[in-house]
HTML snippet that shows the backbone in 3Dmol.js (N, CA, C, O; Angstrom):
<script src="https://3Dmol.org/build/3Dmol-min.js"></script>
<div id="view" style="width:600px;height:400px;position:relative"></div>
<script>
const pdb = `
ATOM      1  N   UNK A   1     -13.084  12.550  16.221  1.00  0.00           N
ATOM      2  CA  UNK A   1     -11.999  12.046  15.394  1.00  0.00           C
ATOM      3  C   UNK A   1     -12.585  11.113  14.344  1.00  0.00           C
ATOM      4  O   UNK A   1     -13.352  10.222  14.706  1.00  0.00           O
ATOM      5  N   UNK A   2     -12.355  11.226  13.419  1.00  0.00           N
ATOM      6  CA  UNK A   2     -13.016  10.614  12.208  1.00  0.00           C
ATOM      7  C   UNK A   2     -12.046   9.390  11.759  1.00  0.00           C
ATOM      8  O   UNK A   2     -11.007   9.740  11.200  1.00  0.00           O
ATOM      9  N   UNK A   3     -12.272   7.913  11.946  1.00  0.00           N
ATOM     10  CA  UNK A   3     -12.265   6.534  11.360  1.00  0.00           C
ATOM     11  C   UNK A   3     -11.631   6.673   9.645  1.00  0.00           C
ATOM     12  O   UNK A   3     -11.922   7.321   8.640  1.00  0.00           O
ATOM     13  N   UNK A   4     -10.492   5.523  10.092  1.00  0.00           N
ATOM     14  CA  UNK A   4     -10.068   5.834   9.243  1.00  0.00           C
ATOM     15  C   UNK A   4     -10.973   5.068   7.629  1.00  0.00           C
ATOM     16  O   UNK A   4     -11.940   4.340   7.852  1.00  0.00           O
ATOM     17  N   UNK A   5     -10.669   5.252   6.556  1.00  0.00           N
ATOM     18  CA  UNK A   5     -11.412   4.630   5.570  1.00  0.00           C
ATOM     19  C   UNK A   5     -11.382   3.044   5.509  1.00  0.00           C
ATOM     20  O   UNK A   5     -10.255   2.616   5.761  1.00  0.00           O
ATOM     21  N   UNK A   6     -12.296   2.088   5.249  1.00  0.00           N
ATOM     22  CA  UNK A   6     -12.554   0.455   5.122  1.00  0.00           C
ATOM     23  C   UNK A   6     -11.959   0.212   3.853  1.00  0.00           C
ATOM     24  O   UNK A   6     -12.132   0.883   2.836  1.00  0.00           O
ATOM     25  N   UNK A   7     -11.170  -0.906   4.004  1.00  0.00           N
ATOM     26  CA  UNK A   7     -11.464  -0.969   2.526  1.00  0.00           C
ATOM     27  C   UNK A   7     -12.159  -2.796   2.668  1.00  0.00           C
ATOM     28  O   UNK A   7     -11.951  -3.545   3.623  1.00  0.00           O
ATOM     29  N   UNK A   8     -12.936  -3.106   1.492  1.00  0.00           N
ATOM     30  CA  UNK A   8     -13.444  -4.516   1.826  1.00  0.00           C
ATOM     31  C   UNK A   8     -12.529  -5.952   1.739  1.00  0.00           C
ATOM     32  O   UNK A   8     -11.414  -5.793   1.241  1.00  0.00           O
ATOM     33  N   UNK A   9     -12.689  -6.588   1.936  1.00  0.00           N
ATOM     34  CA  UNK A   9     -11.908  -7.993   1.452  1.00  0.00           C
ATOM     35  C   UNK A   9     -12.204  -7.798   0.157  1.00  0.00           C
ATOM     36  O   UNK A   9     -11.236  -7.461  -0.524  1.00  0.00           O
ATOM     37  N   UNK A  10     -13.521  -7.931  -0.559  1.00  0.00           N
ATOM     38  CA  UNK A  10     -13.315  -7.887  -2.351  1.00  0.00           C
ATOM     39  C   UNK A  10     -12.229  -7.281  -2.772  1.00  0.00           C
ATOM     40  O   UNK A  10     -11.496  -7.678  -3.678  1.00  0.00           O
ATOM     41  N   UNK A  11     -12.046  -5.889  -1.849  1.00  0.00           N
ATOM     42  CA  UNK A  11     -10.216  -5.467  -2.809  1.00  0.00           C
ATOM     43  C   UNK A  11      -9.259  -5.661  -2.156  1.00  0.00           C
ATOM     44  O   UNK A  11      -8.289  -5.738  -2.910  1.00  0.00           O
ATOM     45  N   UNK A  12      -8.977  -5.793  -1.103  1.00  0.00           N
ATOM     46  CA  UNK A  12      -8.047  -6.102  -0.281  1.00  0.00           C
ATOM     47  C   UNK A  12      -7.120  -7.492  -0.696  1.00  0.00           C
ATOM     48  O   UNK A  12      -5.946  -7.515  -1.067  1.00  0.00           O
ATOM     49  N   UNK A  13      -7.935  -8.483  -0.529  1.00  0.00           N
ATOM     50  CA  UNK A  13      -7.363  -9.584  -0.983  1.00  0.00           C
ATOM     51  C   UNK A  13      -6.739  -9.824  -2.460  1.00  0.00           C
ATOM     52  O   UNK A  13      -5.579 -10.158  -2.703  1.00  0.00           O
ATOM     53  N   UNK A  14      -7.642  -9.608  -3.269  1.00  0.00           N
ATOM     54  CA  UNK A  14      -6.724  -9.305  -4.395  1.00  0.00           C
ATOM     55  C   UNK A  14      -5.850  -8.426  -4.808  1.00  0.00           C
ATOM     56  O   UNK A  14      -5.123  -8.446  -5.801  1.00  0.00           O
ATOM     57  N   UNK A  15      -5.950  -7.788  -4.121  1.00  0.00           N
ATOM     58  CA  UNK A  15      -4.999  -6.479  -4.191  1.00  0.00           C
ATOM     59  C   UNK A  15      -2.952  -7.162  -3.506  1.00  0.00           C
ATOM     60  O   UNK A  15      -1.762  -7.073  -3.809  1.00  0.00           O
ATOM     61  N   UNK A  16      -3.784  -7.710  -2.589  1.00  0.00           N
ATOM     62  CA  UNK A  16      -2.887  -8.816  -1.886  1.00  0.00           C
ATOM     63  C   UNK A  16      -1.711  -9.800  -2.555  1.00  0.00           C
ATOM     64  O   UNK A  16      -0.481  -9.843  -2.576  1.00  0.00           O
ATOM     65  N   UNK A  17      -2.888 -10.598  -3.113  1.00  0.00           N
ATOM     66  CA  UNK A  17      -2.334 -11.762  -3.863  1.00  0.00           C
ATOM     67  C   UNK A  17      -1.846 -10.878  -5.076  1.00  0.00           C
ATOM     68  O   UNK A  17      -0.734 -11.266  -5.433  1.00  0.00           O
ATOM     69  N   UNK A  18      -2.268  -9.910  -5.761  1.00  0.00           N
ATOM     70  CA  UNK A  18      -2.010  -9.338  -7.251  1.00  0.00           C
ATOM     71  C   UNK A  18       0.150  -8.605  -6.865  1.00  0.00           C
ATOM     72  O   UNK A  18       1.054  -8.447  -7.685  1.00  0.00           O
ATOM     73  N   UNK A  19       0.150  -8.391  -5.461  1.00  0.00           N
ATOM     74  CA  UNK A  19       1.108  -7.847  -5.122  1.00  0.00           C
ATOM     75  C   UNK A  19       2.511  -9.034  -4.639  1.00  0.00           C
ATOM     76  O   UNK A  19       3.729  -8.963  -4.804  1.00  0.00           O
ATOM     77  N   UNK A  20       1.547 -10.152  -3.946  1.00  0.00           N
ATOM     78  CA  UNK A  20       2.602 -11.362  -3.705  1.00  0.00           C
ATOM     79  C   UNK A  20       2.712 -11.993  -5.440  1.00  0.00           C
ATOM     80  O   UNK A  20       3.851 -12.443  -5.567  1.00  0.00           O
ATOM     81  N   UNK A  21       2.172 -12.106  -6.334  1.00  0.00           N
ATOM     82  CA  UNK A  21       2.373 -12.452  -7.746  1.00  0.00           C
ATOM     83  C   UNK A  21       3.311 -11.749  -8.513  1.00  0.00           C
ATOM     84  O   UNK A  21       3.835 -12.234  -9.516  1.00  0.00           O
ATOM     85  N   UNK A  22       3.572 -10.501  -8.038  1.00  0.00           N
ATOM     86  CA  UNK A  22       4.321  -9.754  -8.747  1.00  0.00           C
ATOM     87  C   UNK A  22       6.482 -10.115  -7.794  1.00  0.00           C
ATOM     88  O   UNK A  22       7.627 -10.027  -8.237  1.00  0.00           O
ATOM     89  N   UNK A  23       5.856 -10.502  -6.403  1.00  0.00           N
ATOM     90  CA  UNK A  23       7.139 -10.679  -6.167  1.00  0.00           C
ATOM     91  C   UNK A  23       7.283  -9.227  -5.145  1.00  0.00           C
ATOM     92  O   UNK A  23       8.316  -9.159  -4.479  1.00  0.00           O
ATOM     93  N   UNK A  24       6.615  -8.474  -5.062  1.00  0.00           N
ATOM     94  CA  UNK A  24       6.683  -7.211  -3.958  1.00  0.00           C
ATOM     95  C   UNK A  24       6.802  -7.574  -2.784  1.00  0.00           C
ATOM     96  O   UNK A  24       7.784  -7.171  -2.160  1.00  0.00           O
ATOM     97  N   UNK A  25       5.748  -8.521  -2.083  1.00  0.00           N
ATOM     98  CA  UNK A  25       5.319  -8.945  -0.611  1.00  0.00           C
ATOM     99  C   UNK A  25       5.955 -10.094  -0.721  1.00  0.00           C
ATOM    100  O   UNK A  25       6.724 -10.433  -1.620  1.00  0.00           O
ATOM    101  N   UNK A  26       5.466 -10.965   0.641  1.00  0.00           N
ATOM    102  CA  UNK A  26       5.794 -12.522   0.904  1.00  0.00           C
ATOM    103  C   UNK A  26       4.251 -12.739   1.915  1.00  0.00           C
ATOM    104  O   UNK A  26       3.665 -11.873   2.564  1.00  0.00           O
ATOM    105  N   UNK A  27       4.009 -13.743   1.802  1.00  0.00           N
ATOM    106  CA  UNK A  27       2.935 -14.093   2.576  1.00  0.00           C
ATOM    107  C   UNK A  27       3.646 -15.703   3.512  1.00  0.00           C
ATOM    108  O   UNK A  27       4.390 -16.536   2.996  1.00  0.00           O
ATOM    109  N   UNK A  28       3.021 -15.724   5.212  1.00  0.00           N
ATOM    110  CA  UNK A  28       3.515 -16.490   5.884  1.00  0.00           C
ATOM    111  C   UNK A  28       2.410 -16.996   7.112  1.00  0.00           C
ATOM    112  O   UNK A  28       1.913 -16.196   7.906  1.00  0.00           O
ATOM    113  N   UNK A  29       2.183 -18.165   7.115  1.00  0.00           N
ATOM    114  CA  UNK A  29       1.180 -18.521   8.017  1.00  0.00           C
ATOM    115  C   UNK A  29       2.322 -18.462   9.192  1.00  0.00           C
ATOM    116  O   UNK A  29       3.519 -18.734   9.287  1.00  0.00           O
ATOM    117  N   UNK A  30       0.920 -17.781  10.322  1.00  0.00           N
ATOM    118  CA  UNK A  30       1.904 -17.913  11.795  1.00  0.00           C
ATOM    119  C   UNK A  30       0.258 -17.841  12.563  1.00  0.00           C
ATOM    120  O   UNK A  30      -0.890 -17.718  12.137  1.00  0.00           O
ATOM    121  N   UNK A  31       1.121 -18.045  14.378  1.00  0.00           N
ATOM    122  CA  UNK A  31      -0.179 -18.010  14.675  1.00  0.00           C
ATOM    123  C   UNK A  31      -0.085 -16.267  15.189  1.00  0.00           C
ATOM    124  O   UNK A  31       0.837 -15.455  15.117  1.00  0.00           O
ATOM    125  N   UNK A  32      -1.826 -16.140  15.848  1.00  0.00           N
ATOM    126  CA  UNK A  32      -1.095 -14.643  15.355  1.00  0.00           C
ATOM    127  C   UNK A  32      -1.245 -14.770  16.972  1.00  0.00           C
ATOM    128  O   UNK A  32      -1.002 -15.840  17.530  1.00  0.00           O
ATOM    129  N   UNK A  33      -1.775 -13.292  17.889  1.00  0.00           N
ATOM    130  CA  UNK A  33      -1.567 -13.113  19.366  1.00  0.00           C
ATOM    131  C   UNK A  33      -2.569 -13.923  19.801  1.00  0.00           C
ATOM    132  O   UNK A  33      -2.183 -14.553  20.786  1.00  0.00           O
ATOM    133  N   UNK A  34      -3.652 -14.170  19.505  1.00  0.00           N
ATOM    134  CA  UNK A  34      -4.757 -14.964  20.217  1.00  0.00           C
ATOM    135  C   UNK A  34      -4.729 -16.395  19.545  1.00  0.00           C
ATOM    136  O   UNK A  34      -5.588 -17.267  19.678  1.00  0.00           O
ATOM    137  N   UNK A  35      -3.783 -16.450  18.936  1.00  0.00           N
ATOM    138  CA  UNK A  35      -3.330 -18.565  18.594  1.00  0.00           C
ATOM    139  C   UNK A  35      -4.251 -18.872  17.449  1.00  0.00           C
ATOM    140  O   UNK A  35      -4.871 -19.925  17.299  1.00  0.00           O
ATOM    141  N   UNK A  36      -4.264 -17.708  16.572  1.00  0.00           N
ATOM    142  CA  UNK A  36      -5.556 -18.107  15.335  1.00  0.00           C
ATOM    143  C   UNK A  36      -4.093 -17.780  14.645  1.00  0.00           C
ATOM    144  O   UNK A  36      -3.276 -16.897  14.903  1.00  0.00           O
ATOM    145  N   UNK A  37      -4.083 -19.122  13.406  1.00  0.00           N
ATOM    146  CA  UNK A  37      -3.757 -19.231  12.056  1.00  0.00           C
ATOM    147  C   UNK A  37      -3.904 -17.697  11.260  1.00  0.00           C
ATOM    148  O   UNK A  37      -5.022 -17.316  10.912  1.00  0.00           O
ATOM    149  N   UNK A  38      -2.864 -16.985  11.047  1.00  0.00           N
ATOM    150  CA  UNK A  38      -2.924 -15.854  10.174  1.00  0.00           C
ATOM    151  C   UNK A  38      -2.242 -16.109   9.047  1.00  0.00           C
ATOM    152  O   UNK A  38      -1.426 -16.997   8.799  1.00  0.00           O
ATOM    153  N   UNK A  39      -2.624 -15.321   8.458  1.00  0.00           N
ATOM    154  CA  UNK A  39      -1.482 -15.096   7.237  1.00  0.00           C
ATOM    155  C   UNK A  39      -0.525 -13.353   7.208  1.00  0.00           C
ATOM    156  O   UNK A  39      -1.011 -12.277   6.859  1.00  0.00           O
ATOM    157  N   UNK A  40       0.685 -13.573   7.622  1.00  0.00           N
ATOM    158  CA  UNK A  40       1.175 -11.918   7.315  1.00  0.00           C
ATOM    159  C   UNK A  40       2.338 -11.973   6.663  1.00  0.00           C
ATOM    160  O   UNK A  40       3.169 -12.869   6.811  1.00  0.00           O
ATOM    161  N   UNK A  41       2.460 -10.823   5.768  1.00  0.00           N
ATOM    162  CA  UNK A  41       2.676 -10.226   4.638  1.00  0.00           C
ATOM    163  C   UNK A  41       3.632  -8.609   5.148  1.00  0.00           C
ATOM    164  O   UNK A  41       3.517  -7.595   5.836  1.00  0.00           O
ATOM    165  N   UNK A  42       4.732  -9.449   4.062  1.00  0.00           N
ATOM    166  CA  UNK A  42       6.055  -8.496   4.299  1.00  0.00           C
ATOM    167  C   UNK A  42       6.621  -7.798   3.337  1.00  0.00           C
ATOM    168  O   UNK A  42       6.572  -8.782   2.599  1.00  0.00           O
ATOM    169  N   UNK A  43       6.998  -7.189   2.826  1.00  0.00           N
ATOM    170  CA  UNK A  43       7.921  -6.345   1.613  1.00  0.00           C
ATOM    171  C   UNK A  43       9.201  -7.610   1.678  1.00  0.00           C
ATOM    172  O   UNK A  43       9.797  -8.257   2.539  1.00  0.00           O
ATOM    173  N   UNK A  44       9.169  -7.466   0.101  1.00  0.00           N
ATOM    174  CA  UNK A  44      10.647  -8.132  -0.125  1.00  0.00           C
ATOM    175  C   UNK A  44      11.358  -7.113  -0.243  1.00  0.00           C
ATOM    176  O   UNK A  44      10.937  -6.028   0.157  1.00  0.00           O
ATOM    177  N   UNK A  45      12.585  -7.244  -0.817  1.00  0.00           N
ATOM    178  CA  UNK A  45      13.815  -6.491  -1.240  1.00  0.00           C
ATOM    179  C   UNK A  45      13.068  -5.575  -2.808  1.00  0.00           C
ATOM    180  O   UNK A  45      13.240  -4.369  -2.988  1.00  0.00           O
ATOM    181  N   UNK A  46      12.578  -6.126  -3.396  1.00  0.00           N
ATOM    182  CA  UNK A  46      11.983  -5.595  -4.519  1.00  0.00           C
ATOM    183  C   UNK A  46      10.483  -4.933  -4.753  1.00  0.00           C
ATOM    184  O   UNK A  46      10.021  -4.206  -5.633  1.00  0.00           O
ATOM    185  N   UNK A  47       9.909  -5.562  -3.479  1.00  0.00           N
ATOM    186  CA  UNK A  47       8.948  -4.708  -2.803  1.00  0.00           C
ATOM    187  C   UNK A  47       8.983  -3.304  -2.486  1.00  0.00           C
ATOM    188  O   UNK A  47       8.099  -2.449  -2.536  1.00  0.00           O
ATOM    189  N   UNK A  48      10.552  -3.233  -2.050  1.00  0.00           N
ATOM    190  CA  UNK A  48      10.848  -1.777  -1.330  1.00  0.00           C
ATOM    191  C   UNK A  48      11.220  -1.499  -1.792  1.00  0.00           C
ATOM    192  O   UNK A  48      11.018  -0.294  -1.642  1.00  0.00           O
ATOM    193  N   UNK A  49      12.160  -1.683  -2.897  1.00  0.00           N
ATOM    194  CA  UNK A  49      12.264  -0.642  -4.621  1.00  0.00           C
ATOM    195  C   UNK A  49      11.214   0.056  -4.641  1.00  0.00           C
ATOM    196  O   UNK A  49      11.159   1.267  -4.431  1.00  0.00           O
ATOM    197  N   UNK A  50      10.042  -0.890  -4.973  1.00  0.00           N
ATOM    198  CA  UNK A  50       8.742  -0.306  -5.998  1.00  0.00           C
ATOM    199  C   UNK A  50       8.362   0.363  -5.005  1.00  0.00           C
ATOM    200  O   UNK A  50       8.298   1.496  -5.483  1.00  0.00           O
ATOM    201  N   UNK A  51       7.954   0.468  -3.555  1.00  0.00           N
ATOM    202  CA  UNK A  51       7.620   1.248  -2.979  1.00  0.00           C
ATOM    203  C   UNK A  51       8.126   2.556  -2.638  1.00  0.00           C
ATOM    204  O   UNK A  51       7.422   3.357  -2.022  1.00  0.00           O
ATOM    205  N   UNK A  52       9.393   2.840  -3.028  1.00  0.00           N
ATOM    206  CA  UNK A  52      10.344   3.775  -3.020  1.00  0.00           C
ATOM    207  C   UNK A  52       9.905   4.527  -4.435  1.00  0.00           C
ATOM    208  O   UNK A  52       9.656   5.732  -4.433  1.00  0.00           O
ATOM    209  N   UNK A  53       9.833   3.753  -5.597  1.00  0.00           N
ATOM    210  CA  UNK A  53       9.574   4.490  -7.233  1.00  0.00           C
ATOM    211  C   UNK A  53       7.906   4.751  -6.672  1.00  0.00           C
ATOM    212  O   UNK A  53       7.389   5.787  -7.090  1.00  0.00           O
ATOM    213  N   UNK A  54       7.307   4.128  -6.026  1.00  0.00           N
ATOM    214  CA  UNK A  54       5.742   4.710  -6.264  1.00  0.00           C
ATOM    215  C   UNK A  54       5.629   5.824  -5.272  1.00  0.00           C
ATOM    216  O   UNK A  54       5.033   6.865  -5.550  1.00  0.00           O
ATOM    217  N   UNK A  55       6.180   5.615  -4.150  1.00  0.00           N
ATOM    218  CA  UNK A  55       6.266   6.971  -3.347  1.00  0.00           C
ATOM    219  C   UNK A  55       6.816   8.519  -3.858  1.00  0.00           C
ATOM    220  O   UNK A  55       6.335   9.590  -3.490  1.00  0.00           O
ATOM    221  N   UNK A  56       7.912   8.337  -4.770  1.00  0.00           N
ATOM    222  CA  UNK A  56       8.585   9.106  -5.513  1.00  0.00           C
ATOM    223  C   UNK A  56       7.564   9.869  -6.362  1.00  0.00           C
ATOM    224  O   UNK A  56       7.166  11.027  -6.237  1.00  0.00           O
ATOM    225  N   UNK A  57       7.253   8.965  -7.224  1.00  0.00           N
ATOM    226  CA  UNK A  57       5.812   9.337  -8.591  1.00  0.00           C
ATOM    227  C   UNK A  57       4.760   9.708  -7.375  1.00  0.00           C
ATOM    228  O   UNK A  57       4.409  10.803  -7.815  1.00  0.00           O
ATOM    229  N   UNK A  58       4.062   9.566  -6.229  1.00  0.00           N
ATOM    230  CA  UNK A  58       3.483   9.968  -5.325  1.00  0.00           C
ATOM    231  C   UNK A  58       3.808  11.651  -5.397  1.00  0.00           C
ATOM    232  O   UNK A  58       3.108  12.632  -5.645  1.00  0.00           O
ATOM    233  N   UNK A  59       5.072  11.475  -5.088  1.00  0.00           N
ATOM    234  CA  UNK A  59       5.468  13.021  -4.586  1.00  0.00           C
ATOM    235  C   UNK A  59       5.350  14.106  -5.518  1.00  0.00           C
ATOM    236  O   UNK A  59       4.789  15.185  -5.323  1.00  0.00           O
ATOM    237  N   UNK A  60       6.120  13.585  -6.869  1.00  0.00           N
ATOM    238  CA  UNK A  60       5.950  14.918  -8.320  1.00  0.00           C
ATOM    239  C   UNK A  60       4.212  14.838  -8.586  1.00  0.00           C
ATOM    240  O   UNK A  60       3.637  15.916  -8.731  1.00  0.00           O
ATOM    241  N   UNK A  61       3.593  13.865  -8.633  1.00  0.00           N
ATOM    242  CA  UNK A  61       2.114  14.287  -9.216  1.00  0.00           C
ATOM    243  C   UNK A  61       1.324  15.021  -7.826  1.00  0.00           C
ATOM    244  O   UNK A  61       0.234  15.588  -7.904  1.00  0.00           O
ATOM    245  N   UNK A  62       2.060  14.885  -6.670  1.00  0.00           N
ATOM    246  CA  UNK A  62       1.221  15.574  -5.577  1.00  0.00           C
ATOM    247  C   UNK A  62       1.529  17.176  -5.480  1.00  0.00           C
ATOM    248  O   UNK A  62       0.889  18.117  -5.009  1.00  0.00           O
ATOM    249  N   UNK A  63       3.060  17.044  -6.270  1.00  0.00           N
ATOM    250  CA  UNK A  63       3.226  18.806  -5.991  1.00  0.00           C
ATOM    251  C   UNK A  63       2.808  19.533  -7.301  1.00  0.00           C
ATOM    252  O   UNK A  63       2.504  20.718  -7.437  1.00  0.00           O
ATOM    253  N   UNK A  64       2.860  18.634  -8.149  1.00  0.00           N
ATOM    254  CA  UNK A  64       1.882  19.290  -9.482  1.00  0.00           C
ATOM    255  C   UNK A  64       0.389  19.526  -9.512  1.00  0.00           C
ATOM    256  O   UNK A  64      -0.061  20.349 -10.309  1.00  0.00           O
ATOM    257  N   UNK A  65      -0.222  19.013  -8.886  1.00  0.00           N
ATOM    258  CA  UNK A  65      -1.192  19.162  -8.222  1.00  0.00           C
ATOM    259  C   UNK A  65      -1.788  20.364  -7.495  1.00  0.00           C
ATOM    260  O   UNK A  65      -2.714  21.164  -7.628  1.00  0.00           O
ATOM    261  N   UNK A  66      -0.518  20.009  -6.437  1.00  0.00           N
ATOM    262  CA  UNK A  66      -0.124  21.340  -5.284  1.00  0.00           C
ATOM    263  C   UNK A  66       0.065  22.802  -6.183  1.00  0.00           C
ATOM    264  O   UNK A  66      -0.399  23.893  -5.853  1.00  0.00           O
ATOM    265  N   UNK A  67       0.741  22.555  -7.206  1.00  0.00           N
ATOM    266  CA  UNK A  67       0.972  23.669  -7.898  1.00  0.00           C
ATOM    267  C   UNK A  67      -0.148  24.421  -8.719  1.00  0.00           C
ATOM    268  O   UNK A  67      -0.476  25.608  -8.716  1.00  0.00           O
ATOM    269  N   UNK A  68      -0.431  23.773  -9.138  1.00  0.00           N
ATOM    270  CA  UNK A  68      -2.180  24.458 -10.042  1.00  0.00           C
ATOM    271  C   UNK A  68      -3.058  24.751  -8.929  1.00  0.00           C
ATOM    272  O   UNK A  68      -3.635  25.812  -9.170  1.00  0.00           O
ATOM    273  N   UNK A  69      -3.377  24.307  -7.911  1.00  0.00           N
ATOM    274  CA  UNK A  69      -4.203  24.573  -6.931  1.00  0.00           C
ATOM    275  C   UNK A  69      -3.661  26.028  -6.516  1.00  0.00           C
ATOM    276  O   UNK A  69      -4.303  27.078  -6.498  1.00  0.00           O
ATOM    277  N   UNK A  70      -2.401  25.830  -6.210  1.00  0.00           N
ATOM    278  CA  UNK A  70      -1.690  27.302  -5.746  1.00  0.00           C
ATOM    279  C   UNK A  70      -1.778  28.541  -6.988  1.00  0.00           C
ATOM    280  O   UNK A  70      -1.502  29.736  -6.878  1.00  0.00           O
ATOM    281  N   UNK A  71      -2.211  27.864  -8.056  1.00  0.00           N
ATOM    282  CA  UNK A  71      -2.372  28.991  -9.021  1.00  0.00           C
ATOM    283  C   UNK A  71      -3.577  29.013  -8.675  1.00  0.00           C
ATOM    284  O   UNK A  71      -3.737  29.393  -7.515  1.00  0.00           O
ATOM    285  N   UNK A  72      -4.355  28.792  -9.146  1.00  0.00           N
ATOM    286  CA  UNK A  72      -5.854  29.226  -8.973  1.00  0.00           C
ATOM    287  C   UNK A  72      -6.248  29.810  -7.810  1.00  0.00           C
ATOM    288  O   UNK A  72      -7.221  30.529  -8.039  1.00  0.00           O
ATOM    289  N   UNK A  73      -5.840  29.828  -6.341  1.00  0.00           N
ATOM    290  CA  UNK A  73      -5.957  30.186  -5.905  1.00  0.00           C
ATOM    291  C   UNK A  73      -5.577  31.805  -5.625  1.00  0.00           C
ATOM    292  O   UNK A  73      -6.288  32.516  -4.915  1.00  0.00           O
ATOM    293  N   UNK A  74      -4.386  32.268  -6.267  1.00  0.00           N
ATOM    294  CA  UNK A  74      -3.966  33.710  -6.578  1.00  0.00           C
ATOM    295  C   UNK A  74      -4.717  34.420  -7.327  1.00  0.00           C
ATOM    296  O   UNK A  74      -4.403  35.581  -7.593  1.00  0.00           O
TER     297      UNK A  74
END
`;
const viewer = $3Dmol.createViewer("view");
viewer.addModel(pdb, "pdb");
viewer.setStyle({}, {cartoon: {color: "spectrum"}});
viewer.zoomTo();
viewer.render();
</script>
């Protein structure tokens, strides 16, 4: 079974903060299961808009995609 892909803290984190700046996420210190200080990160209300419009645009460029592949392949 093949692992899923890493991604590093260099993008992760900013990727993070670039998403709580925009107002998408929320970020919240708690402790987490083993009593260490975390930080976790939730969808707002406007979070789940945009995740709804990017999933959407996800879907038409994946079946356009899907579609030329299915040509070439005939």
């Amino acid at each position: 079974m093949a692992l899923p892909p890493r991604v590093s803290d260099g993008s992760l984190y900013p990727a993070l903060h670039k998403l709580e700046h925009r107002g998408w996420i929320r970020a919240q210190w708690k402790a987490s299961e083993n009593n260490r200080r975390s930080k976790f990160y939730s969808l707002t209300p406007v979070g789940r808009k945009q995740l709804e419009k990017e999933a959407a645009n996800w879907n038409r460029v994946s079946a356009a995609i899907s579609g030329i592949v299915q040509l070439k392949e005939a």
